[in-house]
C-alpha positions in Angstrom: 117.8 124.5 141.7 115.7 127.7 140.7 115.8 126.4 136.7 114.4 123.3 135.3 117.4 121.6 133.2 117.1 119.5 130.2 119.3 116.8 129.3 118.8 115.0 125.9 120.5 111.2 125.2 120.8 111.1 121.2 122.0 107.3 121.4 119.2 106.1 123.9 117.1 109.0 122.8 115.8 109.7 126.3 114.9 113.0 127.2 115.1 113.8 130.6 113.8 117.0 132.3 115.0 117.7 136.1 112.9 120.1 138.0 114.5 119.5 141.5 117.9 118.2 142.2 116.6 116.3 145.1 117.1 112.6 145.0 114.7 110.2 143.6 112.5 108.4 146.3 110.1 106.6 143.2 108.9 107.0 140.2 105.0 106.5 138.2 104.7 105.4 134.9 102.5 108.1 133.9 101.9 107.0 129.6 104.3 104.5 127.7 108.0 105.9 127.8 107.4 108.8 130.1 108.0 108.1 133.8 107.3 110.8 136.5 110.7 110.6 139.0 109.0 111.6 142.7 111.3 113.1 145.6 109.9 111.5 149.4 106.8 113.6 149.5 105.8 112.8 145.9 106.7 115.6 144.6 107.5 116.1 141.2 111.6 116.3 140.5 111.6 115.5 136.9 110.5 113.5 134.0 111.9 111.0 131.2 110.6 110.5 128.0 111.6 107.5 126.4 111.5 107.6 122.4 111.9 111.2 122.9 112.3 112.0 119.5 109.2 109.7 118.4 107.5 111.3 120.9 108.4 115.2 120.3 107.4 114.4 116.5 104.1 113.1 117.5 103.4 116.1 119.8 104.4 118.4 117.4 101.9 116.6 114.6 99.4 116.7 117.1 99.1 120.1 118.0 99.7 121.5 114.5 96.7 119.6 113.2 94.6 120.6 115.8 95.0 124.1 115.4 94.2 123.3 111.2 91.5 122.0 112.3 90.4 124.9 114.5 91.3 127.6 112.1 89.4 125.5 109.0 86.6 125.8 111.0 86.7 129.3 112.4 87.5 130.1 108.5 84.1 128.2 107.4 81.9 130.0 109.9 
């Protein structure tokens, strides 16, 4: 697979992001909801995101009030 492919469950809500289409050898709980899926090397195939609309909001919040934040504060100096 040369393109990463995106999948989204809107009953579950699980997003799920394959990067390989090798087959799943394990898997790391890398933050609550979002599991890294490892091929037999550990390499990186692809990603869930449980709560992925929760999560997408949040991310989005995030980085919108950070940059606020840094443009307040280039604007005050």
């Amino acid at each position: 697979m040369n393109k990463a492919q995106m999948s989204y469950f809107e009953k579950e809500d699980i997003l799920h992001l394959v990067i390989s289409d090798e087959p799943e050898a394990g898997s790391i709980e890398v933050s609550p909801n979002i599991t890294a899926e490892l091929n037999a090397e550990g390499v990186l195939i692809g990603i869930e995101i449980l709560r992925a609309s929760t999560f997408i909001r949040d991310s989005i919040l995030e980085t919108v009030q950070g940059k606020l934040v840094e443009s307040s504060h280039l604007k005050s100096a």
